[in-house]
N, C-alpha and C positions, 0 to 999 in steps of 0.2 A: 472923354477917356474914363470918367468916373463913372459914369455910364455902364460903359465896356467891359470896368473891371466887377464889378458888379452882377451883370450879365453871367461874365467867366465863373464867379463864386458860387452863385447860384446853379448853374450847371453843374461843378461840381459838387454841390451837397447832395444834387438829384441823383446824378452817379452815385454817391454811397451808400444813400437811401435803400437802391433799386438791389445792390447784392447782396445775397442774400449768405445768416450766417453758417459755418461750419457746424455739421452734427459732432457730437462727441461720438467713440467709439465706444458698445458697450460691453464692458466686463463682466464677469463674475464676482461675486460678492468676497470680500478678503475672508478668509479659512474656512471658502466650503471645501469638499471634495465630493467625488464619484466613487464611489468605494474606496480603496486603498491609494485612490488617485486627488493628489491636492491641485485644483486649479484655479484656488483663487488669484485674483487679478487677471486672468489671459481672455480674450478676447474668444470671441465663437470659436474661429477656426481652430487656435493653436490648441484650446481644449478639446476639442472634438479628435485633436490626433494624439493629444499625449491621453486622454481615455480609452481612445482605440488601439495604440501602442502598448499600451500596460495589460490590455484585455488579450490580446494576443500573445503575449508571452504564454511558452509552452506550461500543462502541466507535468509536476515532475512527483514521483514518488522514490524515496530513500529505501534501502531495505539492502544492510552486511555489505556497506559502503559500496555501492553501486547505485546509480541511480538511471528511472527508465522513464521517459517522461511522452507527453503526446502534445497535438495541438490541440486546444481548442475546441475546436470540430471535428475531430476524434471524439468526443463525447457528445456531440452533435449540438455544441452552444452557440449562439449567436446571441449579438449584444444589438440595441435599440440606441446607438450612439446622437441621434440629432433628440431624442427623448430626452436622455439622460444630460443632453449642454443646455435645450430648452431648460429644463426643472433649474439645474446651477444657475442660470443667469437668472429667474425667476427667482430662487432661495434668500434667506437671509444671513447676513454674514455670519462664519462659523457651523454652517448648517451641514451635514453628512447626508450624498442624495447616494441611495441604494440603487447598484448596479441593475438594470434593466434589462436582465438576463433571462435566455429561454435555453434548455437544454433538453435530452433526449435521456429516460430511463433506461430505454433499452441499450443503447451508446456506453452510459456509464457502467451498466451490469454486463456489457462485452470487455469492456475496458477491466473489470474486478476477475471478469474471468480468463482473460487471458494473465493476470495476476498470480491467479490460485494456481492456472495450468503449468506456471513458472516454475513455485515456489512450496505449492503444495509436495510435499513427503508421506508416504503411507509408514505408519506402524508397523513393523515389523516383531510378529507374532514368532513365541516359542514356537521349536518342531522337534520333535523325538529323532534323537541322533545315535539312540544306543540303550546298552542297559550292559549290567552286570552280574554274572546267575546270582549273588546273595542281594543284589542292590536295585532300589527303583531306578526307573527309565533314568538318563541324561537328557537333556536337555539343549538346543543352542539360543545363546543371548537373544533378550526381547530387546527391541530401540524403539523409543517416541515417534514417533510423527510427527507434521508440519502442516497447520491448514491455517489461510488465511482470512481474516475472520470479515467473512462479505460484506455482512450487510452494516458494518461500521463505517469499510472502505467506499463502501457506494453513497453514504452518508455523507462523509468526508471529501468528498470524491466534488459533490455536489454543493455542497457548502463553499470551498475555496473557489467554484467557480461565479458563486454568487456574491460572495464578497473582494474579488478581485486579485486578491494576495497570489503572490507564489513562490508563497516558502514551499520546500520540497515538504511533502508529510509522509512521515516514517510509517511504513507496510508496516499494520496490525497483525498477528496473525496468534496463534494457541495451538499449546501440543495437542497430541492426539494419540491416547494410550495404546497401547497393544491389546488386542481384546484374547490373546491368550498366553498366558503366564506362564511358569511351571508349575506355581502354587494351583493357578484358575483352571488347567487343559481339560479335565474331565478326563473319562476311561483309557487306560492303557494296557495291553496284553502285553506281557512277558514270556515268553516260554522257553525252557532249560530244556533241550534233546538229551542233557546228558543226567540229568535228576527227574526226567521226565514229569516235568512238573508246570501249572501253569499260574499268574498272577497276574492278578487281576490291580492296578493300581486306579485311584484317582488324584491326578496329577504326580506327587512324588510320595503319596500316603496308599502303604500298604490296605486293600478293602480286603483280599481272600486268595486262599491260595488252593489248589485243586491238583491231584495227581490226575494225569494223562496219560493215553499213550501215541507217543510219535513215531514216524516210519522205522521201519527196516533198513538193514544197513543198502540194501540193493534199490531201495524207495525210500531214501531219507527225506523227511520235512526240511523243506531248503530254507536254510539260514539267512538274515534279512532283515531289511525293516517293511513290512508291508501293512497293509491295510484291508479294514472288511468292506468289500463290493457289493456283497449279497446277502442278504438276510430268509431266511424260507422258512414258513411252518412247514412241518408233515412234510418234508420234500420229499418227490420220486428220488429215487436212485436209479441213475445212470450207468451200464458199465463204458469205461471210458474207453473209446476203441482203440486207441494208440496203443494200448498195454497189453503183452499177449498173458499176461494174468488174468485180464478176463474176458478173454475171446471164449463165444459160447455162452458167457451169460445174461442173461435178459432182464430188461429194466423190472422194480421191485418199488411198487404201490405202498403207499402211506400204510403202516400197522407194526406189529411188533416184528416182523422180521426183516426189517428196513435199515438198512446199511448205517444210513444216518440218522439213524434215533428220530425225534420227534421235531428238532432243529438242525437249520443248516447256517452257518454263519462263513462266506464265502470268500477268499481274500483274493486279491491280483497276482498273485503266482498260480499260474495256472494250475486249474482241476486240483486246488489244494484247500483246504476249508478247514474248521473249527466244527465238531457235531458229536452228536449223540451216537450210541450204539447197540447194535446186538448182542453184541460180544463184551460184555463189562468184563469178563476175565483177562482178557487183553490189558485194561487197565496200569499203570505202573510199567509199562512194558515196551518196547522198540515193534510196536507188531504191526502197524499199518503200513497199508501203501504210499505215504506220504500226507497222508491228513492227520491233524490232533483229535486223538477219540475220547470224550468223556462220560461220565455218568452220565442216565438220560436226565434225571432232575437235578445233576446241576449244567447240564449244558442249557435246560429250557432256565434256570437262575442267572446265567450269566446273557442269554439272549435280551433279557431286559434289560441289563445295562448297558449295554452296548450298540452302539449306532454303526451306519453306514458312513466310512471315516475314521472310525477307533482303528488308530496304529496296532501295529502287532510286531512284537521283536520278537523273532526267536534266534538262540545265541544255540 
């Protein structure tokens, strides 16, 4: 029996022997993280999804309490997630392992421009709305503008997808002045039918003031806010066929007996212009067909200031 029991003992120490023991499970080191992601203590798996969980969270951008936010891959990122659990379980406790992130420039500069295409606001510029026979032009209200300021946002843009976070970040963005003023507009024409007169302003500061002569009561210069279309040296003269004022007569070559003097300054009311003349005695006077007739040296004075664009008010 002693024998036996013996035997039996033996046997089983070979049994305990022969199995073999349990692996531990291995962790991540206590207070690494993954970017903005704490996993220490968790084992492979459960990190690998709370890293990939957090990295998927959309991004959002803030901008006059509204927020517009995308995924991810909307900006075309993708994360290296077995990378980034390898490095943590490799790290030393306490260690901060940077997100293993790839993204797409072109993705995030789509992303800033459908931003700007939102939120952007143009400036809005003076425009001549009037005038007064003693007073410079009027004016209506200039307003700022809105532009969102890109290349911070595409910065920023990029950054929060590299370090993980997603706090929403507030749209950047900077006014954007009016680039014309009342003070800044540059040349204005004025012109009185009833003082026959014509002024010249730059923006609301008198430069020169010029007697004219404007139409006849049967060919008045039509009243308006217009502008010059046309600018001509030495132009021909045309007679305009619509008018039987000058059926019969035949166009008239650059020289001194040229309808329109030496300058032609042409606005969008039809067949109506600013020029020079033959006829300086007309001067002061209602005597044209509908154009403003001036001296010839100061109509070629005022051709140089004046652009293609300079409003013209005649009142």
């Amino acid at each position: 029996m002693l024998r036996t029991l013996l035997a039996i003992a033996a046997a089983a120490g070979l049994a305990c022997t022969a199995a073999p023991a349990s692996t531990p499970t291995r962790t991540v080191p206590v207070g690494v993280s993954v970017g903005s992601v704490r996993i220490g203590g968790l084992s492979a798996e459960p990190a690998r999804a709370a890293v990939e969980s957090a990295f998927n969270r959309p991004i959002r951008v803030r901008y006059g309490g509204k927020i517009v936010s995308w995924p991810p891959e909307a900006l075309g990122a993708g994360l290296s997630v077995d990378a980034a659990v390898s490095a943590a379980l490799a790290a030393t406790p306490q260690s901060r392992i940077a997100l293993p992130v790839r993204s797409s420039r072109s993705k995030i500069a789509s992303v800033v421009a459908s931003l700007a295409k939102r939120y952007n606001r143009a400036a809005v510029d003076a425009s001549v709305v009037g005038a007064t026979a003693n007073g410079p032009p009027r004016f209506s209200p200039t307003k700022d503008g809105l532009a969102v300021d890109v290349k911070t946002m595409r910065t920023a843009l990029a950054q929060v997808l590299r370090d993980g976070t997603r706090t929403p970040l507030t749209l950047l963005t900077h006014a954007v002045a009016p680039k014309r003023t009342a003070a800044s507009f540059g040349p204005v024409i004025v012109i009185a039918r009833g003082a026959n007169t014509l002024r010249l302003f730059r923006g609301t500061t008198l430069v020169r003031t010029f007697r004219v002569a404007t139409g006849q009561a049967i060919y008045p210069t039509p009243s308006g806010i217009w502008r010059i279309v046309v600018k001509q040296r030495n132009p021909w003269w045309f007679p305009p066929t619509a008018d039987a004022w000058a059926r019969g007569l035949k166009p008239v070559a650059p020289g001194p007996s040229n309808p329109l003097g030496t300058r032609w300054m042409g606005l969008n009311a039809a067949g109506v212009g600013i020029h020079g003349t033959d006829a300086p005695a007309s001067i002061g006077y209602s005597a044209s067909h509908g154009c403003v007739r001036m001296q010839v040296p100061e109509a070629e004075w005022l051709f140089e200031r004046v652009q293609v664009g300079t409003p013209v008010v005649i009142l």
